[in-house]
VEXBAFI-197494 format. One record per atom (N, C-alpha, C): residue number from 1; residue in three letters; atom name; x, y, z. Coordinates in Angstrom, 2 decimals. Each point is the difference from the previous one (the first is absolute). Example, Ala and Ser with C-alpha at 12.3 -4.5 7.8 and 13.67 -1.06 7.14 Angstrom:
<sites>
+-----+--------+-------+---------+---------+---------+
| num | residu | atome |      px |      py |      pz |
+-----+--------+-------+---------+---------+---------+
|   1 |    ALA |     N |   13.19 |   -5.69 |    7.80 |
|   1 |    ALA |    CA |   -0.89 |    1.19 |    0.00 |
|   1 |    ALA |     C |    0.90 |    1.20 |    0.00 |
|   2 |    SER |     N |   -0.35 |    1.05 |   -0.72 |
|   2 |    SER |    CA |    0.82 |    1.19 |    0.06 |
|   2 |    SER |     C |   -0.77 |    1.09 |    0.73 |
+-----+--------+-------+---------+---------+---------+
</sites>
This chain:
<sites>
+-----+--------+-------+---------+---------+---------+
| num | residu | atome |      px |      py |      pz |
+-----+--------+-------+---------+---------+---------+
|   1 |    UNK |     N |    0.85 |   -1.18 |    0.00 |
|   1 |    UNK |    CA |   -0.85 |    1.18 |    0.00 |
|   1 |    UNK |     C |    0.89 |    1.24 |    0.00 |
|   2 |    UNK |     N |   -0.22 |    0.75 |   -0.96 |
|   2 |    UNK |    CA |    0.78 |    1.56 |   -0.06 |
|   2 |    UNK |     C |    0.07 |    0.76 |    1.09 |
|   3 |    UNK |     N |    0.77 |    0.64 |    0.18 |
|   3 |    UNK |    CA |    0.11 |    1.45 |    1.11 |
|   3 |    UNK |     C |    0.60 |    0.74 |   -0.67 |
|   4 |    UNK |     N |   -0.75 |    1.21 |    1.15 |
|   4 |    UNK |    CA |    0.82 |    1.39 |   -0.86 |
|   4 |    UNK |     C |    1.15 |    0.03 |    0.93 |
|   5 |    UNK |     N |    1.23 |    0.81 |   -0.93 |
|   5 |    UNK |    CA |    1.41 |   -0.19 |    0.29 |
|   5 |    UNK |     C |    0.10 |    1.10 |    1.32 |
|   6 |    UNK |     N |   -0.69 |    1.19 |   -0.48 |
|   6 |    UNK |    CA |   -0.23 |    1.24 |    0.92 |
|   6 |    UNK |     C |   -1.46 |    0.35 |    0.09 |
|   7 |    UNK |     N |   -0.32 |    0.80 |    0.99 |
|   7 |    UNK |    CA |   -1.33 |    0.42 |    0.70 |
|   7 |    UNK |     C |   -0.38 |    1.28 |   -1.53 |
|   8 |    UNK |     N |   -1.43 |   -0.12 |   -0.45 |
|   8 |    UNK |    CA |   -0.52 |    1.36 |   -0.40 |
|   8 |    UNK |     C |    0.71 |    1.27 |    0.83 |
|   9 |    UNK |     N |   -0.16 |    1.13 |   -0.67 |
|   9 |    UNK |    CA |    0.90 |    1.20 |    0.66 |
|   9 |    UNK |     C |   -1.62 |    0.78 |    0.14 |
|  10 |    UNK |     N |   -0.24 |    1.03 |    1.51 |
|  10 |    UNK |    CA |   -1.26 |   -0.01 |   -0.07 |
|  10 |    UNK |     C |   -0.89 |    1.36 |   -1.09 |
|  11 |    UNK |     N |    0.91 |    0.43 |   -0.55 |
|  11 |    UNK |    CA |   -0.34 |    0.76 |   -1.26 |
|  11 |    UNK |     C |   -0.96 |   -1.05 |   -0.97 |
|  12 |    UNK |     N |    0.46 |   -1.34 |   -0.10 |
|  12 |    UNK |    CA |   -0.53 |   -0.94 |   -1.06 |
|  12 |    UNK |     C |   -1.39 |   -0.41 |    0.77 |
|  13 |    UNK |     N |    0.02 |   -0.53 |    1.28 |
|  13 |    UNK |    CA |   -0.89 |   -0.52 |    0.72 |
|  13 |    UNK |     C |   -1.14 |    1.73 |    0.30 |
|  14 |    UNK |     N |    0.61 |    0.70 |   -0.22 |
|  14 |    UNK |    CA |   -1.10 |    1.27 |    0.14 |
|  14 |    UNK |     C |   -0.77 |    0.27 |   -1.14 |
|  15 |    UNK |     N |    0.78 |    0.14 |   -1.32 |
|  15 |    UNK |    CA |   -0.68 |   -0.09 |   -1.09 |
|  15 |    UNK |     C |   -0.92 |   -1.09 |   -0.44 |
|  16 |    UNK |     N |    0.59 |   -1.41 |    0.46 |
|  16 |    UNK |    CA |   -1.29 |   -0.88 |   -0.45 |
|  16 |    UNK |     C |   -1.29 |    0.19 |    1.08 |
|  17 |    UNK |     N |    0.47 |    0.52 |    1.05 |
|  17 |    UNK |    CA |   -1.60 |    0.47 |    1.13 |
|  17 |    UNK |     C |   -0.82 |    1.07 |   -0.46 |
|  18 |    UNK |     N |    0.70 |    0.90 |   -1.00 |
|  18 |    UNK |    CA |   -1.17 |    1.07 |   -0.22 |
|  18 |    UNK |     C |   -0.95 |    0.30 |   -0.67 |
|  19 |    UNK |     N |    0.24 |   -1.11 |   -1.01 |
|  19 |    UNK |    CA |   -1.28 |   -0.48 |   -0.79 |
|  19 |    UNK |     C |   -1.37 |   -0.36 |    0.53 |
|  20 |    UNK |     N |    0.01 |   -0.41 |    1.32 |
|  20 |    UNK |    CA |   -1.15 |   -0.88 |    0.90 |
|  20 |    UNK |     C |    0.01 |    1.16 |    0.98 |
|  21 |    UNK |     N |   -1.65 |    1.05 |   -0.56 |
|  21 |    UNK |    CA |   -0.38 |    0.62 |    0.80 |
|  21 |    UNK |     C |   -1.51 |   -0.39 |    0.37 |
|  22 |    UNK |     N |   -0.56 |    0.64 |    1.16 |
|  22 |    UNK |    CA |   -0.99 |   -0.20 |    0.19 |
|  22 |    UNK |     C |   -1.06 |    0.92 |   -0.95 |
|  23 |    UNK |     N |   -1.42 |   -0.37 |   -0.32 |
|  23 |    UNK |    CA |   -0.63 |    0.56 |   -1.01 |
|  23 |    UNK |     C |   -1.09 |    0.32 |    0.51 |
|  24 |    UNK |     N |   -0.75 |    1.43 |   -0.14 |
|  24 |    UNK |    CA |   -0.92 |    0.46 |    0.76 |
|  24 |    UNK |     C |   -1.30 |   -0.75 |   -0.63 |
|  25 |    UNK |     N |   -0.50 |   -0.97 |    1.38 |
|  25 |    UNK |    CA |   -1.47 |   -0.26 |   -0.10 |
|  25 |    UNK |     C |   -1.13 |    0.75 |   -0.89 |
|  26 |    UNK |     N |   -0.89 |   -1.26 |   -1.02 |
|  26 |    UNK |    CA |   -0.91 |    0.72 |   -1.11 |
|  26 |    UNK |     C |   -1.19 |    0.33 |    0.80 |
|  27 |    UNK |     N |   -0.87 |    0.97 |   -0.19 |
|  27 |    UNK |    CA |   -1.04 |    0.56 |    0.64 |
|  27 |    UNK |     C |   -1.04 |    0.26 |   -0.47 |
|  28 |    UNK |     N |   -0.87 |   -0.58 |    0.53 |
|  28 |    UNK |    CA |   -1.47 |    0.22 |   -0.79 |
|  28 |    UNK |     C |   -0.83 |    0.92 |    0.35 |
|  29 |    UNK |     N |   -1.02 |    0.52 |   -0.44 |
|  29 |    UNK |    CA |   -1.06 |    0.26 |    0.54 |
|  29 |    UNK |     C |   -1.37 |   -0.25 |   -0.15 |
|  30 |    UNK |     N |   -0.99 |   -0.56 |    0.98 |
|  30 |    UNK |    CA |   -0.81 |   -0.64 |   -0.28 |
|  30 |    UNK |     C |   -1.20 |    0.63 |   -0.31 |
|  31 |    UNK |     N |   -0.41 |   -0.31 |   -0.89 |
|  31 |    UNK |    CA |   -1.46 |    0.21 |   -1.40 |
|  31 |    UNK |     C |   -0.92 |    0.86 |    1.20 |
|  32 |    UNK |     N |   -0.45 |   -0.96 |    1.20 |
|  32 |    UNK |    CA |   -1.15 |    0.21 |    1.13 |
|  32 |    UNK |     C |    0.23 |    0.77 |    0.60 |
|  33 |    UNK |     N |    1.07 |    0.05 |    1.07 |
|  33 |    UNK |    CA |   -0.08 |    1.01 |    0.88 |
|  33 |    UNK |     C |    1.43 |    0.83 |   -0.29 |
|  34 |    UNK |     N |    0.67 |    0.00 |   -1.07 |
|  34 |    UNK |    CA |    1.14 |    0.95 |   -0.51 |
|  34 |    UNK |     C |    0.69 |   -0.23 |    1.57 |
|  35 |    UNK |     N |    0.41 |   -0.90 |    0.37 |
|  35 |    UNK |    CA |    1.41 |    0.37 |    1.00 |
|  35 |    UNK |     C |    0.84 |   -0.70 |   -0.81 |
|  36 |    UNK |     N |    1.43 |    0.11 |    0.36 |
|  36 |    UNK |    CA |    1.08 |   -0.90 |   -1.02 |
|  36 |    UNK |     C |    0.28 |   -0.76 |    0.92 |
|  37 |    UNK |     N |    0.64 |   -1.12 |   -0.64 |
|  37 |    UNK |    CA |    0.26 |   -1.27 |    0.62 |
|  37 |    UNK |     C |    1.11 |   -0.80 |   -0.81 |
|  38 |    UNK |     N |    0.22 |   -0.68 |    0.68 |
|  38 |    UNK |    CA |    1.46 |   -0.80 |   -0.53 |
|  38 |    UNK |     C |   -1.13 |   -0.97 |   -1.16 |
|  39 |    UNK |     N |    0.71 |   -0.30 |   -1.17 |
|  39 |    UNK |    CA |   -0.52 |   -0.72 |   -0.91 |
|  39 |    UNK |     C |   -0.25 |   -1.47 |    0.35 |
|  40 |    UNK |     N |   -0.88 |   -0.87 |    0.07 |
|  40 |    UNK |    CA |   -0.14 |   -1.22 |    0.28 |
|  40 |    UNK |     C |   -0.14 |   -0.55 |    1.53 |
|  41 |    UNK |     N |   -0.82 |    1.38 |    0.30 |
|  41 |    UNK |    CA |    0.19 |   -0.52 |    1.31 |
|  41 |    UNK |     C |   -1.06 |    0.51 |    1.01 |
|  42 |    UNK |     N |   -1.05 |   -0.39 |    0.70 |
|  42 |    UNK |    CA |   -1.43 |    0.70 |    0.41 |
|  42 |    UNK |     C |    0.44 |    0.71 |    0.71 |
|  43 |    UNK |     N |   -0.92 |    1.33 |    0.45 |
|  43 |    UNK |    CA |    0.27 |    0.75 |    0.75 |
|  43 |    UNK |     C |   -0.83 |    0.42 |    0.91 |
|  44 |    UNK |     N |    0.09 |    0.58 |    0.99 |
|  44 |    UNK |    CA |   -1.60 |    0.55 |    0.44 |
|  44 |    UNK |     C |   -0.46 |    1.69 |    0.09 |
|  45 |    UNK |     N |   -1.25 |    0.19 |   -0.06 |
|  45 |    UNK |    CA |   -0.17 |    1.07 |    0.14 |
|  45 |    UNK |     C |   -1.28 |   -0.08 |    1.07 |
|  46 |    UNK |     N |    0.06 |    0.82 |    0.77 |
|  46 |    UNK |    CA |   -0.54 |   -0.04 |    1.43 |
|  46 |    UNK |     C |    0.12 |   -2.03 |    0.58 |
|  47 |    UNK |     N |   -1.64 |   -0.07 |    0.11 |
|  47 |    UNK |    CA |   -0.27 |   -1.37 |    0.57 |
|  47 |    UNK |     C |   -0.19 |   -0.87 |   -1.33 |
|  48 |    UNK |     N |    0.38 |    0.03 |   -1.42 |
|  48 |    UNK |    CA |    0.30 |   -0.69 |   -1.19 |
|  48 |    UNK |     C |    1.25 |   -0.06 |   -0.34 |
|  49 |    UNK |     N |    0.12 |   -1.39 |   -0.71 |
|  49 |    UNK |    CA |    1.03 |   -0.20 |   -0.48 |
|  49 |    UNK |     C |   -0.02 |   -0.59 |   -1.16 |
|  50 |    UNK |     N |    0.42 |    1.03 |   -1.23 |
|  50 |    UNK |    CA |   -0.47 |    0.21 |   -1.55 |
|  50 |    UNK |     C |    1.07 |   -1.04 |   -0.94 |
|  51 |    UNK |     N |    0.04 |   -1.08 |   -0.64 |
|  51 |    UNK |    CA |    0.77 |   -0.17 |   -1.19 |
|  51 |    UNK |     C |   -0.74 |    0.29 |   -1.04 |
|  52 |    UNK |     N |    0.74 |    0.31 |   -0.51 |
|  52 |    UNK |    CA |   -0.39 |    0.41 |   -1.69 |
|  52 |    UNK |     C |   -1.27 |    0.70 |   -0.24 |
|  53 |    UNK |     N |   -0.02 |    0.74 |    0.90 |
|  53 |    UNK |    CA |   -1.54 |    1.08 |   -0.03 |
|  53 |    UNK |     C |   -0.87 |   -0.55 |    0.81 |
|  54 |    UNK |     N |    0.03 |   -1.59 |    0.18 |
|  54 |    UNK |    CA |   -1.23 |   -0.53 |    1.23 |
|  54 |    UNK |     C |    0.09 |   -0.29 |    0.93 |
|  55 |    UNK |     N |   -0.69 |   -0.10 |    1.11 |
|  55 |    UNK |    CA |   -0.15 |   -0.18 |    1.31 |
|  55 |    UNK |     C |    0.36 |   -1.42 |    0.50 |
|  56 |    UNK |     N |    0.92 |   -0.12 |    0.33 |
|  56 |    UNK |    CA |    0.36 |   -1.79 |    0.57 |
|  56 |    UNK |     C |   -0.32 |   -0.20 |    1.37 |
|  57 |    UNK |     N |    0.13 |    1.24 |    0.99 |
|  57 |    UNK |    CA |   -0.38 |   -0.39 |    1.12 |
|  57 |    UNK |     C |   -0.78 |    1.00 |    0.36 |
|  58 |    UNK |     N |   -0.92 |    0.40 |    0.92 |
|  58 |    UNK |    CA |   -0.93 |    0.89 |    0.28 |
|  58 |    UNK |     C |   -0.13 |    0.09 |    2.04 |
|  59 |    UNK |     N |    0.96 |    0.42 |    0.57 |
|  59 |    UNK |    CA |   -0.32 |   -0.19 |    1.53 |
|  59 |    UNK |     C |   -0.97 |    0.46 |    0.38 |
|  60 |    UNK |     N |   -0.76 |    1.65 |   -0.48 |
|  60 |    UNK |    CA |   -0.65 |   -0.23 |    0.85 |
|  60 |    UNK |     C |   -1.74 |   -0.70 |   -0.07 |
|  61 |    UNK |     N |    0.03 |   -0.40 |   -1.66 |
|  61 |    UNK |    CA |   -1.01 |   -1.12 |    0.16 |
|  61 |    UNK |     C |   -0.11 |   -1.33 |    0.90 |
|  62 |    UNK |     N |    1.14 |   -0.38 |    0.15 |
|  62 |    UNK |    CA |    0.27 |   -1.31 |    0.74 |
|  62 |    UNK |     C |   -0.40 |    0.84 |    1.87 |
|  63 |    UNK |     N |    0.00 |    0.96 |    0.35 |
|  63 |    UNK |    CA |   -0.38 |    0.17 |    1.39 |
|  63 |    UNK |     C |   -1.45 |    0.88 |    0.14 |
+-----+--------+-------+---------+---------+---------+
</sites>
């Protein structure tokens, strides 16, 4: 199995890290009640909690 003879110098090991940045989260906003929300992912607004424009959970019907 190969080895390297000498260590990366950290100029080399810095340049291959700066390619891999973090990427700002896509943002929606929803059709119903216009708040934005992370894409793919329910949200709530007051005692609902909306995907894709509809109501998945409803608290305060359930009390």
């Amino acid at each position: 199995m190969p080895n390297p003879k000498r260590r990366f110098s950290k100029t080399r090991t810095a340049s291959r890290r700066s390619t891999y940045k973090a990427s700002a989260p896509t943002v929606s906003t929803d059709s119903v009640t216009g708040q934005t929300h992370l894409r793919h992912r329910a949200h709530w607004d007051g005692d609902k909690l909306f995907y894709m424009g509809r109501v998945v959970v409803d608290k305060s019907a359930s009390e």
